[in-house]
C-alpha positions in Angstrom: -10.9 6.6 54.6 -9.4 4.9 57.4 -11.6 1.3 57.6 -11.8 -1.0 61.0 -11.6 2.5 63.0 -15.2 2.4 63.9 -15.8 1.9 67.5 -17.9 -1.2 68.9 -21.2 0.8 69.0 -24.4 0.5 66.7 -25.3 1.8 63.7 -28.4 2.2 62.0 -27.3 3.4 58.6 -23.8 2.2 56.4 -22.5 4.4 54.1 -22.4 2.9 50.2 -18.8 2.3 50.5 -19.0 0.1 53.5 -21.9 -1.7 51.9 -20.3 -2.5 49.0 -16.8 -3.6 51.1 -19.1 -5.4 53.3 -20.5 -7.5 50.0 -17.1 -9.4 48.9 -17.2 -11.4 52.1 -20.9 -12.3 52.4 -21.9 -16.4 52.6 -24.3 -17.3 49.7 -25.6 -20.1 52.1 -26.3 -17.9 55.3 -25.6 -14.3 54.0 -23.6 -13.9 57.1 -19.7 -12.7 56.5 -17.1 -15.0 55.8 -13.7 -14.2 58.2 -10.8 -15.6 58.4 -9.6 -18.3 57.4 -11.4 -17.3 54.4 -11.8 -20.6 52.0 -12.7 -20.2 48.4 -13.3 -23.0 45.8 -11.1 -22.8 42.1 -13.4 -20.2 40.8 -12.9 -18.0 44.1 -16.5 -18.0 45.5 -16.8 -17.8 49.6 -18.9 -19.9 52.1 -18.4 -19.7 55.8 -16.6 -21.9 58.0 -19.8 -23.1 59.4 -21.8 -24.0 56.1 -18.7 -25.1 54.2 -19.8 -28.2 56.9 -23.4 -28.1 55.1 -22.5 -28.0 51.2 -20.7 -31.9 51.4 -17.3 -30.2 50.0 -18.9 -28.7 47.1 -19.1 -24.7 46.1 -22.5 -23.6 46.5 -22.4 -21.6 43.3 -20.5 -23.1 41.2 -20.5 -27.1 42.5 -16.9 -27.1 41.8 -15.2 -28.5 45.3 -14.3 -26.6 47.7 -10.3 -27.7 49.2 -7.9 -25.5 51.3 -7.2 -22.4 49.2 -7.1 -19.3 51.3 -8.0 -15.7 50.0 -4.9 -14.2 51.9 -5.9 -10.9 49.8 -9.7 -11.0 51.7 -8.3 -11.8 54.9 -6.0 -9.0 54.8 -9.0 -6.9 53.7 -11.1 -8.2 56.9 -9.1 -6.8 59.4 -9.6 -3.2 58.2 -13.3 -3.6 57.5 -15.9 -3.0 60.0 -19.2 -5.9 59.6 -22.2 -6.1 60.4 -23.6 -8.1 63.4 -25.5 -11.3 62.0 -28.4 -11.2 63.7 -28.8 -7.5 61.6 -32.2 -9.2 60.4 -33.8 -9.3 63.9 -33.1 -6.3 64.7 -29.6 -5.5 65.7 -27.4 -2.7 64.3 -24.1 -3.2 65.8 -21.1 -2.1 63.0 -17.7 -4.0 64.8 -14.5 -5.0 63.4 -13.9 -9.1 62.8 -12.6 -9.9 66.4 -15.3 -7.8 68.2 -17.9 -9.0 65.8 -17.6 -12.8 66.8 -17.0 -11.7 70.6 -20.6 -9.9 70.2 -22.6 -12.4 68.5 -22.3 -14.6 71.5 -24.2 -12.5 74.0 -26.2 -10.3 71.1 -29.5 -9.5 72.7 -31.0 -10.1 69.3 -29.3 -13.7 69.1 -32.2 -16.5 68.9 -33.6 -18.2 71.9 -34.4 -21.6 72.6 -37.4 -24.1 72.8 -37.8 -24.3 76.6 -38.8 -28.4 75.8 -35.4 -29.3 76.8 -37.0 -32.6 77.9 -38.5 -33.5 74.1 -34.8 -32.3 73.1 -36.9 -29.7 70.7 -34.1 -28.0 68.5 -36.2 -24.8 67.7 -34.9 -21.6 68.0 -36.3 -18.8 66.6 -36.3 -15.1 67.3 -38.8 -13.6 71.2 -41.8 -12.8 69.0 -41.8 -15.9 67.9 -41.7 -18.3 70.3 -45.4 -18.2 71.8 -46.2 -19.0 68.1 -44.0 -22.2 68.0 -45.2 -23.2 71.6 -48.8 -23.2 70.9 -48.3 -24.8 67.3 -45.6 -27.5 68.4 -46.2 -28.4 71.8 -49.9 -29.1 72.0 -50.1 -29.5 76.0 -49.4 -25.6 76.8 -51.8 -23.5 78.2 -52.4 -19.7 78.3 -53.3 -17.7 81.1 -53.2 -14.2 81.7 -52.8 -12.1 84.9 -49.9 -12.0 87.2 -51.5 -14.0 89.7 -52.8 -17.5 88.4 -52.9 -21.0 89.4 -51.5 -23.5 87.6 -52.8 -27.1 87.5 -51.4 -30.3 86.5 -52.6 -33.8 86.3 -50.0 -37.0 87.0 -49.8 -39.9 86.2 -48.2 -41.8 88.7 -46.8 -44.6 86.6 -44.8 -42.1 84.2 -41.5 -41.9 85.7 -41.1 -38.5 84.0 -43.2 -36.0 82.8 -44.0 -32.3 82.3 -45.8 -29.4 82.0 -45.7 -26.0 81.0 -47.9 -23.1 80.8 -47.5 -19.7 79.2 -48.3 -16.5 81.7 -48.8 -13.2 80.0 -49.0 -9.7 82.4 -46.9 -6.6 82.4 -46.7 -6.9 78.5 -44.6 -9.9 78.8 -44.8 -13.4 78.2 -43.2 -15.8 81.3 -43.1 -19.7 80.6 -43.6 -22.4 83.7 -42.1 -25.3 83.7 -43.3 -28.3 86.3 -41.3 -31.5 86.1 -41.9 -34.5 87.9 -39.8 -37.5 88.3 -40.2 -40.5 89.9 -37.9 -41.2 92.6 -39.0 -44.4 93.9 -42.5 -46.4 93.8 -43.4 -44.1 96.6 -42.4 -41.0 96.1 -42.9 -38.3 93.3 -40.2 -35.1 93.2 -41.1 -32.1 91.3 -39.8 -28.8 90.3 -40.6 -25.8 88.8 -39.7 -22.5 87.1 -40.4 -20.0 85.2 -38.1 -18.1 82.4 -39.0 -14.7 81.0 -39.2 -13.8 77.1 -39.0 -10.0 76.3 -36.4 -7.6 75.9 -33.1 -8.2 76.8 -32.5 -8.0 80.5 -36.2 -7.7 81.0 -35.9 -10.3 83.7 -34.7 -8.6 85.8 -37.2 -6.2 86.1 -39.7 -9.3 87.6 -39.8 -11.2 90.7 -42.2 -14.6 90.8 -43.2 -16.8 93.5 -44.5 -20.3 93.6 -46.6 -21.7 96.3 -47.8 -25.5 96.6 -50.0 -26.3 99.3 -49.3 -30.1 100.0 -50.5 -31.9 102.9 -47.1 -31.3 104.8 -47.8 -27.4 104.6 -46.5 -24.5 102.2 -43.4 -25.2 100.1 -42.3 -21.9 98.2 -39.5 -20.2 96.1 -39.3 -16.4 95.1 -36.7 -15.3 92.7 -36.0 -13.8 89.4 -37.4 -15.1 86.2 -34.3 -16.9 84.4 -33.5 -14.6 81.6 -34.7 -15.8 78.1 -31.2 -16.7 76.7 -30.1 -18.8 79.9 -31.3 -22.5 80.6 -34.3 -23.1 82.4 -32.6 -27.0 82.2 -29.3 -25.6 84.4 -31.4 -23.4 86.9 -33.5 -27.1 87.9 -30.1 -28.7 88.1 -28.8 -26.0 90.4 -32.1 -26.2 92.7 -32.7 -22.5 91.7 -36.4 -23.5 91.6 -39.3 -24.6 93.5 -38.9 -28.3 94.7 -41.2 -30.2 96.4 -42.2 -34.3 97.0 -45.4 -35.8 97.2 -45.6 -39.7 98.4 -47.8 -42.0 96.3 -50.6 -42.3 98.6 -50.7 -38.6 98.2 -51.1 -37.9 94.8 -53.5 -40.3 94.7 -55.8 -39.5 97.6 -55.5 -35.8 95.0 -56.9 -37.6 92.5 -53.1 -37.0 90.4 -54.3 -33.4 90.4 -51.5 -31.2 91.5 -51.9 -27.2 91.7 -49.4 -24.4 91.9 -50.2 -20.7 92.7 -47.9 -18.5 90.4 -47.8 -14.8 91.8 -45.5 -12.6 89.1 -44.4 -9.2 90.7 -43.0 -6.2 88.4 -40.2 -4.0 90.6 -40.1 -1.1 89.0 
C-alpha cells in the first residue's frame, strides 16, 4: 500500500491501517497530529508545535523536558501518510496529506467561528450551533426576534462615547446577528453603523440579501447587501463602510427620547 496517494477529497470511513498510522503522530494535549518539525522529549513522546507553547517546556506525559530532538524517522513517515482534518470532531471528513492538511484547516468550513463582541474583545469561539447559546448566556444585552422583517430598537445614551448593540434574527432556518455601533464624534454629533453577519452552513450567506432602513429626521438612510459570511469580520466590513451608516446630532437623539429604531428586512434568493 502506497500511503500519501490519497487525493484532497473527504472521507467518511479510514481503513485500520491508516488509523493506526494516523495514532503515532497524535498530540496528547490537543489530539490533533503532530508534523513536522516533529519534537519529542528523552523518552520520545510527541506534542504539537502549538501546545509545546502551553506545557512550560515540560513533556505532557512524562514531565521530563521537552528540548530540540527531532523524530527524523516520524517526519519521514508524515509525508507518506494521509491525516485527518482537525476539526474531524465537528464534523469534517477531509483525509489530506501534511502540506494540504495545514493549507485546508485555514478555510475548513467546519473551523470555529468567532464571538461577534469584537468591541468586549470576547475571545470565544466555538463551533455554528453553538454560538446563539454563548450569546444569550455571555452577553446579557442580546435580544431574539424572529421573522425576516423586524425592527430593531436601541436606547443611547448620549454621554457614552461608545456603545453597542446586537440582536439575534432567526427566519429561513437561520440565525443572522445585527450589530449597531455608535460613536461619539463630537459633543454634537452621534455616528452609527450597522450589520448583520450570517451563521449557518458554509456559504449560506450568500444565499441572503438584508436591508437596513433608519428613518431620521433628514429622511431614509439605507444599505442592502449580503450578510457577511460567519467566518469573516463583521469588525472589517464597519471599517470598510460595507454597512449602514448614519449620524444623528445631539439635539436629535434627544428630542427621540435616545430611542433609535432600525427596520431589518432579510430576503432569501433562492
Amino acid at each position: 500500500q502506497q500511503f500519501g496517494a490519497a487525493q484532497s477529497s473527504p472521507a467518511s470511513h479510514n481503513s485500520p491501517q491508516e488509523d493506526d498510522l494516523e495514532s503515532l503522530f497524535e498530540c496528547p494535549v490537543c489530539s490533533d497530529s503532530v508534523v513536522p518539525p516533529i519534537i519529542q522529549c528523552a523518552h520520545g513522546h510527541l506534542v504539537c508545535s502549538e501546545c509545546i507553547k502551553m506545557v512550560a517546556g515540560k513533556c505532557p506525559t512524562c514531565r521530563e523536558p521537552i528540548g530540540n530532538i527531532r523524530n527524523l524517522a516520524l517526519e519521514k513517515l508524515a509525508n507518506k501518510v494521509v491525516f485527518s482534518c482537525k476539526f474531524k470532531p465537528s464534523g469534517c471528513y477531509y483525509r489530506l496529506p501534511v502540506d494540504a492538511k495545514i493549507v485546508h484547516q485555514q478555510s475548513c468550513m467546519f473551523r470555529p467561528v468567532h464571538c461577534p463582541f469584537e468591541i468586549e474583545e470576547c475571545t470565544w469561539q466555538g463551533s455554528v450551533d453553538q454560538i446563539k447559546p454563548h450569546l444569550l448566556g455571555s452577553h446579557q444585552q442580546v435580544t431574539v426576534l424572529e421573522g425576516n422583517e423586524v425592527m430593531l430598537t436601541a436606547k443611547c445614551n448620549s454621554e457614552t462615547s461608545t456603545d453597542q448593540w446586537t440582536w439575534i434574527q432567526e427566519c429561513f432556518g437561520h440565525t443572522f446577528v445585527i450589530i449597531l455601533r455608535m460613536t461619539t464624534m463630537d459633543e454634537d454629533a452621534h455616528y452609527f453603523c450597522s450589520v448583520m453577519q450570517c451563521f449557518g452552513s458554509n456559504g449560506a450567506a450568500s444565499d441572503f440579501a438584508y436591508h437596513l432602513d433608519y428613518h431620521g429626521s433628514g429622511g431614509v438612510d439605507s444599505f442592502e447587501g449580503i450578510p457577511i459570511d460567519m467566518h469573516d469580520s463583521m469588525e472589517i466590513a464597519m471599517e470598510n463602510s460595507d454597512c449602514l451608516e448614519f449620524e444623528i446630532s445631539a439635539d436629535v437623539l434627544q428630542c427621540q427620547g435616545g430611542i433609535v429604531s432600525i427596520k431589518s428586512t432579510i430576503t432569501h434568493l433562492l
